[in-house]
DRENPA-3360 file (N, C-alpha, C; in nm, 2 decimals, always signed):
BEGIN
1 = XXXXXXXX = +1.69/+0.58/+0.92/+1.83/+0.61/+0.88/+1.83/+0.76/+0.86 ~ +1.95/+0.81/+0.93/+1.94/+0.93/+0.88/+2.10/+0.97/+0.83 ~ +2.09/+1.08/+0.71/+2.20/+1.16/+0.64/+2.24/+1.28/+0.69 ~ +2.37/+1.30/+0.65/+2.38/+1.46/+0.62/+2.53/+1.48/+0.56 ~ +2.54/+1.61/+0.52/+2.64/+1.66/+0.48/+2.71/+1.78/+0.57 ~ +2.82/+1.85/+0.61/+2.82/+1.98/+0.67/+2.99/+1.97/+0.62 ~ +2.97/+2.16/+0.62/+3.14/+2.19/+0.60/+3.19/+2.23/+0.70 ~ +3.33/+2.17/+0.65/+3.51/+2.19/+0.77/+3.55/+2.34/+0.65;
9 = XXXXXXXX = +3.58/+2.46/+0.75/+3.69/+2.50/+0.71/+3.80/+2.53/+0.77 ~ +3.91/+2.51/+0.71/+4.02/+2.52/+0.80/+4.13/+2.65/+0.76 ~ +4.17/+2.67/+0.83/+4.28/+2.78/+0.84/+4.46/+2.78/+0.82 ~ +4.49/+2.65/+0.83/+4.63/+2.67/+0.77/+4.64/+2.51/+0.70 ~ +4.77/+2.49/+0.69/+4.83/+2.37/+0.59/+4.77/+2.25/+0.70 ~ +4.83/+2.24/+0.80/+4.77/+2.16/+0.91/+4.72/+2.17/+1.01 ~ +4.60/+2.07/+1.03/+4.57/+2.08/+1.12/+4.46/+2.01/+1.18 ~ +4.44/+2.00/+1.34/+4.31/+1.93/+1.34/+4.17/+2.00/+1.38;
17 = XXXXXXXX = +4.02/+1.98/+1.32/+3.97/+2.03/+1.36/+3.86/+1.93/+1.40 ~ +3.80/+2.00/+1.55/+3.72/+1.89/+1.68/+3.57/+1.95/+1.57 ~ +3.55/+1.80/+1.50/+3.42/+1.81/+1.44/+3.30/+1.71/+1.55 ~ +3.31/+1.67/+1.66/+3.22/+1.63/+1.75/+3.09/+1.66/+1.75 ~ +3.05/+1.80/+1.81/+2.96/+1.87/+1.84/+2.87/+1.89/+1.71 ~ +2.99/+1.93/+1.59/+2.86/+1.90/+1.44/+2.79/+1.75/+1.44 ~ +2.87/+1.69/+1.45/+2.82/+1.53/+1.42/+2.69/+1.51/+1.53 ~ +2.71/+1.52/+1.63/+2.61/+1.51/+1.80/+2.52/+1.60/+1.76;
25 = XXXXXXXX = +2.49/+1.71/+1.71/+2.40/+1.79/+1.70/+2.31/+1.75/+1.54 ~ +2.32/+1.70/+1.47/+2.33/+1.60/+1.36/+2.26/+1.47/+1.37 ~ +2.31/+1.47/+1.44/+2.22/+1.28/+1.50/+2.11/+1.29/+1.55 ~ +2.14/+1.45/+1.68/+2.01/+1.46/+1.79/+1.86/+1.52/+1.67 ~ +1.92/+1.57/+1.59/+1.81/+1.58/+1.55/+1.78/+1.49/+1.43 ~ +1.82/+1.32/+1.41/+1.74/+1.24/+1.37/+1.66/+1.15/+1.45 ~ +1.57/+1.05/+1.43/+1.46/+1.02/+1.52/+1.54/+0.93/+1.58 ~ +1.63/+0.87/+1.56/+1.73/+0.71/+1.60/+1.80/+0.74/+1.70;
33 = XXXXXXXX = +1.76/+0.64/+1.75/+1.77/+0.64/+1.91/+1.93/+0.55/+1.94 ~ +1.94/+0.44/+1.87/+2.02/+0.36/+1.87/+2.06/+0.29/+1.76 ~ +2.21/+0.32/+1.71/+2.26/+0.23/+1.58/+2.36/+0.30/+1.61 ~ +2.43/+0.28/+1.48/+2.60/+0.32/+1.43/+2.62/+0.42/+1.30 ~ +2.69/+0.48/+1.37/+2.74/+0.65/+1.28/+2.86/+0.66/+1.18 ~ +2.86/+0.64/+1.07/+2.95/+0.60/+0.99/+2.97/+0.77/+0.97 ~ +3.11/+0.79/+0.91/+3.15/+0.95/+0.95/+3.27/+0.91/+0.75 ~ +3.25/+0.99/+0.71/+3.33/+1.02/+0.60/+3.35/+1.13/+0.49;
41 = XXXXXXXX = +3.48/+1.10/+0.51/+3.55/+1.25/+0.43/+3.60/+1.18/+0.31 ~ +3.54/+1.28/+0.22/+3.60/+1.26/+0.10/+3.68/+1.32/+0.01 ~ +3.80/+1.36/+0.11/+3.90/+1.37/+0.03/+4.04/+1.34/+0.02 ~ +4.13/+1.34/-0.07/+4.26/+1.26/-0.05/+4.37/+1.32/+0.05 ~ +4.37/+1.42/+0.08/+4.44/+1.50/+0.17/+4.40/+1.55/+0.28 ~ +4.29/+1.51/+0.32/+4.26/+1.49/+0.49/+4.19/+1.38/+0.50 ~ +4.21/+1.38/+0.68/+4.14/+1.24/+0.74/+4.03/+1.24/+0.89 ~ +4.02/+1.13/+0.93/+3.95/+1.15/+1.01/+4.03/+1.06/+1.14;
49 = XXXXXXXX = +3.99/+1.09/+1.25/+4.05/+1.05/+1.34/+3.97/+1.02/+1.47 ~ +3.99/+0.98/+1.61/+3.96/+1.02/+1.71/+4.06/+0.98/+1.84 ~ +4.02/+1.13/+1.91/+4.17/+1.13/+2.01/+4.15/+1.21/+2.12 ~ +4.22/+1.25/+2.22/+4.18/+1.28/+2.27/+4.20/+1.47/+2.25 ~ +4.08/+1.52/+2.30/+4.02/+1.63/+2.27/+4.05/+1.73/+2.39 ~ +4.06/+1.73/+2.52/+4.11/+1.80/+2.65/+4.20/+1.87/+2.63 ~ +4.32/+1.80/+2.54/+4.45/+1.91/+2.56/+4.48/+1.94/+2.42 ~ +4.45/+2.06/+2.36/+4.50/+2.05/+2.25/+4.63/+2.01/+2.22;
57 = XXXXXXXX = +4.72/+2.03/+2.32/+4.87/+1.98/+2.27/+4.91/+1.85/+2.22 ~ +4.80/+1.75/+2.23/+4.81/+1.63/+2.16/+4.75/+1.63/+2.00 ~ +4.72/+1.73/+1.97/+4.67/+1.75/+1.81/+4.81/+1.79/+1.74 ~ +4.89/+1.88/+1.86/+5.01/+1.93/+1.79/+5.15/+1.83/+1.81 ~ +5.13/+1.75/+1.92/+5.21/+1.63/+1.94/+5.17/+1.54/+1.74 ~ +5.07/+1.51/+1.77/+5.04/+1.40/+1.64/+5.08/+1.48/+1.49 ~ +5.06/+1.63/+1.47/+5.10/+1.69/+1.35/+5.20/+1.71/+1.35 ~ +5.34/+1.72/+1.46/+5.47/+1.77/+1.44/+5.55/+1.61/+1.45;
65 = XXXXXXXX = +5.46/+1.50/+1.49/+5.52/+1.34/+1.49/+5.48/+1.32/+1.32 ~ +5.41/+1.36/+1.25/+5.35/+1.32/+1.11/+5.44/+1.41/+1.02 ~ +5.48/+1.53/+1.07/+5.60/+1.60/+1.03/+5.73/+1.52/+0.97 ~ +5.74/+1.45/+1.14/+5.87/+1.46/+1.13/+5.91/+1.26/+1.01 ~ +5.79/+1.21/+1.10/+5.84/+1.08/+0.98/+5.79/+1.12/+0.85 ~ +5.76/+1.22/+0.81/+5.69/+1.22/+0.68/+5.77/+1.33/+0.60 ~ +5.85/+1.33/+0.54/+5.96/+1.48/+0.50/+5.87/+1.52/+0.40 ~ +5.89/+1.66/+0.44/+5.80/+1.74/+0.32/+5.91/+1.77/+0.21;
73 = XXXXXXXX = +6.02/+1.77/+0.25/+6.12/+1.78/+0.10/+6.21/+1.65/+0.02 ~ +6.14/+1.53/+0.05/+6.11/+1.42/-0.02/+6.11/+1.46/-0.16 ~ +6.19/+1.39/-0.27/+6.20/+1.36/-0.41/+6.06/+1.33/-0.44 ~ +5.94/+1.36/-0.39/+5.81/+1.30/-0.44/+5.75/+1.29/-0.59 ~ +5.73/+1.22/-0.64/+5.70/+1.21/-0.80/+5.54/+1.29/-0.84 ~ +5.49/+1.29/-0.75/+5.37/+1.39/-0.75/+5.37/+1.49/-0.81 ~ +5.32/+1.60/-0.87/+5.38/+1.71/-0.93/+5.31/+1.77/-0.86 ~ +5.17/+1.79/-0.80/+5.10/+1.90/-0.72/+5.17/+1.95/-0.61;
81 = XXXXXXXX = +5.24/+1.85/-0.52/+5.36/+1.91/-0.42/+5.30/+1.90/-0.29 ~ +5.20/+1.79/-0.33/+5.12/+1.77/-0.17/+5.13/+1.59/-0.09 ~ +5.22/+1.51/-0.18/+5.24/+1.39/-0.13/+5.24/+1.40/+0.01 ~ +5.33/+1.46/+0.05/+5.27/+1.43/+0.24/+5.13/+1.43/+0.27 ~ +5.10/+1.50/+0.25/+4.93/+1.52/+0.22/+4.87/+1.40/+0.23 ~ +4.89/+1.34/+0.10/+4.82/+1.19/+0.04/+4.88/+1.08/+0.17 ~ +4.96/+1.10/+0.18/+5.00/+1.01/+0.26/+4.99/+0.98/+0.46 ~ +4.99/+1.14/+0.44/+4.90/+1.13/+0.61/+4.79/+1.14/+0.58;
89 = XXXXXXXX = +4.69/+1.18/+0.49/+4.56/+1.09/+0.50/+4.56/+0.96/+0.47 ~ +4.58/+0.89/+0.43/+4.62/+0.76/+0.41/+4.64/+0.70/+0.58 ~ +4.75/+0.77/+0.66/+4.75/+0.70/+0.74/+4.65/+0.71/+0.88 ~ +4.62/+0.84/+0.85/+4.47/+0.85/+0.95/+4.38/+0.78/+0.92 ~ +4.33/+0.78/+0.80/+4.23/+0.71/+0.70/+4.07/+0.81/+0.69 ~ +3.96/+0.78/+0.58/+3.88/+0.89/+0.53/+3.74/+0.83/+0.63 ~ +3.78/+0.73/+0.75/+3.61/+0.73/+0.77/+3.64/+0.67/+0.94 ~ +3.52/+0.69/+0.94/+3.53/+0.64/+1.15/+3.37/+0.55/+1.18;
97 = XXXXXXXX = +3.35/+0.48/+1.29/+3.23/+0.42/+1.27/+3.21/+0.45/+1.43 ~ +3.09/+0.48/+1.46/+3.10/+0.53/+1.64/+2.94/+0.48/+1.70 ~ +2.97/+0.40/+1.79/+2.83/+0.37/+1.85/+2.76/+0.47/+1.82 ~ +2.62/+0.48/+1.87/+2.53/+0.58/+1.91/+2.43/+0.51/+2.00 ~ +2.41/+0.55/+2.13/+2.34/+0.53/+2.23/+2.21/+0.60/+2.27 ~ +2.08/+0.59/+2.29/+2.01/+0.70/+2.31/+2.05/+0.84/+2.24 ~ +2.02/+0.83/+2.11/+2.09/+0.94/+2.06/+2.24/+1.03/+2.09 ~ +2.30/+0.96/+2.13/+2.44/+1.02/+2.19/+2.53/+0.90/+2.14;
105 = XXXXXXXX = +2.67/+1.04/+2.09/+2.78/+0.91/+2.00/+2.82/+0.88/+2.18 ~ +2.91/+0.73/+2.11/+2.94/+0.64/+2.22/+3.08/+0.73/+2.22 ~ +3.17/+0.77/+2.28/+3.30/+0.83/+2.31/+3.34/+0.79/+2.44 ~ +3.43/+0.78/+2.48/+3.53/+0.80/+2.58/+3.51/+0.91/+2.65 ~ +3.57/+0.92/+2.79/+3.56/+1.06/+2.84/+3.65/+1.15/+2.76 ~ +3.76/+1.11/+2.72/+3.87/+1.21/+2.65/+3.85/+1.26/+2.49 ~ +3.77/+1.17/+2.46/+3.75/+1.16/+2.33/+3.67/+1.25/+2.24 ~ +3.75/+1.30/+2.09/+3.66/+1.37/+2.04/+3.71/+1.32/+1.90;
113 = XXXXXXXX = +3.57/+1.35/+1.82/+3.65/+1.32/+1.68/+3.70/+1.45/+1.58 ~ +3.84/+1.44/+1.49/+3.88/+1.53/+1.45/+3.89/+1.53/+1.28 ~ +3.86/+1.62/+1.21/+3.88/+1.65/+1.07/+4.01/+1.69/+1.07 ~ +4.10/+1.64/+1.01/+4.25/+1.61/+0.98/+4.29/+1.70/+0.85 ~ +4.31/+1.80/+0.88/+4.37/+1.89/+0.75/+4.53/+1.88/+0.72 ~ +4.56/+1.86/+0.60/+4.69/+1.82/+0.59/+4.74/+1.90/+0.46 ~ +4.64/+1.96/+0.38/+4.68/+2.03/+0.28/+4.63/+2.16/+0.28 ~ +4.59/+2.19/+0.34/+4.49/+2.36/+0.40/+4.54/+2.54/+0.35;
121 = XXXXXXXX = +4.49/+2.58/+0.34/+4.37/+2.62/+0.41/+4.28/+2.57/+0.28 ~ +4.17/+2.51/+0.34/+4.05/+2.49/+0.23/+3.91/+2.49/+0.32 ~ +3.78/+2.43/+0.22/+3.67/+2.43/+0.21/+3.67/+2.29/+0.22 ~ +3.63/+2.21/+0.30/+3.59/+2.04/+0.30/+3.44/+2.00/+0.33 ~ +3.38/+1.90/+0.33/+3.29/+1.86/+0.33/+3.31/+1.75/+0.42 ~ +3.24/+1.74/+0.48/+3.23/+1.54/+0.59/+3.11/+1.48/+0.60 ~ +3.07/+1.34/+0.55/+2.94/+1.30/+0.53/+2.90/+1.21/+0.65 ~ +2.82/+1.19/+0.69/+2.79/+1.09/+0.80/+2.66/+1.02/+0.78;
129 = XXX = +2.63/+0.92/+0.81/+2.50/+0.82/+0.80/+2.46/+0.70/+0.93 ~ +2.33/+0.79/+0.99/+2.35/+0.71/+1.14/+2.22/+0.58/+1.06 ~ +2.26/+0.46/+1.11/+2.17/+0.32/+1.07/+2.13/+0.24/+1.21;
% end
């Protein structure tokens, strides 16, 4: 079995960032050849996802569709001022589970996985555990 921990930093209020390459470079150097990669963020205001990675304009399609059903000037009872936040992580959700094949995540050709910033700029953390 192998662990780890690595940081996301992100740069504005939203946004997505292609954490792939951490995760893949992470696994290659555990001995396991073959199991499943459990991927998790622990926090309430971002998520995880996976989508396609080729064109960025579908990162900005998905943040300006999360926009728009999601009003940021909502009566929200929150006091912090970040309910949208809570609630598009909620709908991405904080974890992903991804084959692993001969040391390599199982993906799609299109596919990458992404750290979902919704309340940014910050310092995040993303855990993963290949079994």
């Amino acid at each position: 079995m192998g662990t780890g921990t690595f940081a996301v930093s992100t740069g504005s209020r939203m946004e997505f960032v292609d954490i792939t390459g951490q995760i893949q470079q992470d696994i290659s150097k555990s001995s396991i050849g073959d199991g499943v990669c459990y991927i998790y963020n622990p926090h309430t205001t971002a998520g995880l996802t996976i989508n396609e990675g080729a064109d960025p304009a579908v990162q900005d399609d998905i943040v300006a569709v999360l926009q728009k059903i999601i009003p940021m000037n909502h009566p929200y009872k929150h006091m912090e001022g970040n309910s949208p936040a809570h609630i598009m992580a909620s709908l991405m959700g904080s974890s992903l589970t991804v084959l692993v094949e001969n040391g390599r995540l199982v993906l799609g050709t299109w596919q990458k996985i992404f750290f979902c910033e919704f309340d940014g700029p910050r310092s995040r953390k993303v855990k993963w555990k290949l079994v």
